[in-house]
C-alpha positions as CSV (number, residue, x, y, z in Angstrom):
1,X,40.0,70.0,-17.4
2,X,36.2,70.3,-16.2
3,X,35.8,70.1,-19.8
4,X,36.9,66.9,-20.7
5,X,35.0,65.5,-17.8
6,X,32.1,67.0,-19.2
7,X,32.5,65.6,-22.1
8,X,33.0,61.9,-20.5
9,X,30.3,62.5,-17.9
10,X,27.8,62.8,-21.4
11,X,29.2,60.4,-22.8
12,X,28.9,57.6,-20.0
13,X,25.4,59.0,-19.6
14,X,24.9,58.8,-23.1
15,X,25.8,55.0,-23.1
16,X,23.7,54.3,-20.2
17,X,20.8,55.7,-21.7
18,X,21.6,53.3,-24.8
19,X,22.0,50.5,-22.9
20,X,18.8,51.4,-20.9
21,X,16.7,51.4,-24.1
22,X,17.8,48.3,-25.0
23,X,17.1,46.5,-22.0
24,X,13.5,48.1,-21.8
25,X,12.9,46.9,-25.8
26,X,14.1,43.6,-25.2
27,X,12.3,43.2,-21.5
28,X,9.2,44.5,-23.8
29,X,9.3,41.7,-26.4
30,X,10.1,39.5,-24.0
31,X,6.5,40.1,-22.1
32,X,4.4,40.7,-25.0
33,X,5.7,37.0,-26.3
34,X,4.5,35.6,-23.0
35,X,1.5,37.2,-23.2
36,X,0.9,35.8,-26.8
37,X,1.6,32.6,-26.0
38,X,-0.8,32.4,-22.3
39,X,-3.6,33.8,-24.6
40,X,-3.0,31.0,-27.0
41,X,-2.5,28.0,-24.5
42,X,-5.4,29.1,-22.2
43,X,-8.9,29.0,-23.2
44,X,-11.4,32.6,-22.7
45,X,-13.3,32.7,-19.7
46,X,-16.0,35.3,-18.5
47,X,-15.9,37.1,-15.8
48,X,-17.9,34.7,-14.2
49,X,-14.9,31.8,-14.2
50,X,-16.8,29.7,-16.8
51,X,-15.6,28.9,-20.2
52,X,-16.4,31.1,-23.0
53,X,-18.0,28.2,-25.8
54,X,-19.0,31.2,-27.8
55,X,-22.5,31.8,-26.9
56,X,-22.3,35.5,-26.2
57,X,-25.3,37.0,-27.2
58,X,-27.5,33.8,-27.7
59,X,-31.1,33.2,-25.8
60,X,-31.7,30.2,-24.6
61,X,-35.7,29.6,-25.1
């Protein structure tokens, strides 16, 4: 008998591992999504606060 619940007990933890992964893939693409689409709907800015127009690296004379 202590086999058969054995064999359940792996297999119930077997199916809540399966149903773990899934959630933690699909929570996963759900975040990396939202962080595609905030870094294409907000504009760069330094560390500063201002906008980033590009001019990294250029001296102003």
């Amino acid at each position: 008998m202590t086999e058969r619940n054995d064999r359940s007990e792996k297999q119930g933890r077997a199916s809540r591992d399966d149903r773990l992964k899934s959630a933690l893939r699909e929570n996963l693409k759900r975040r990396k999504l939202q962080a595609r689409e905030r870094a294409a709907a907000e504009p760069s800015q330094d560390d500063d606060g201002s906008l980033d127009e590009g001019t990294a690296g250029k001296i102003d004379d």
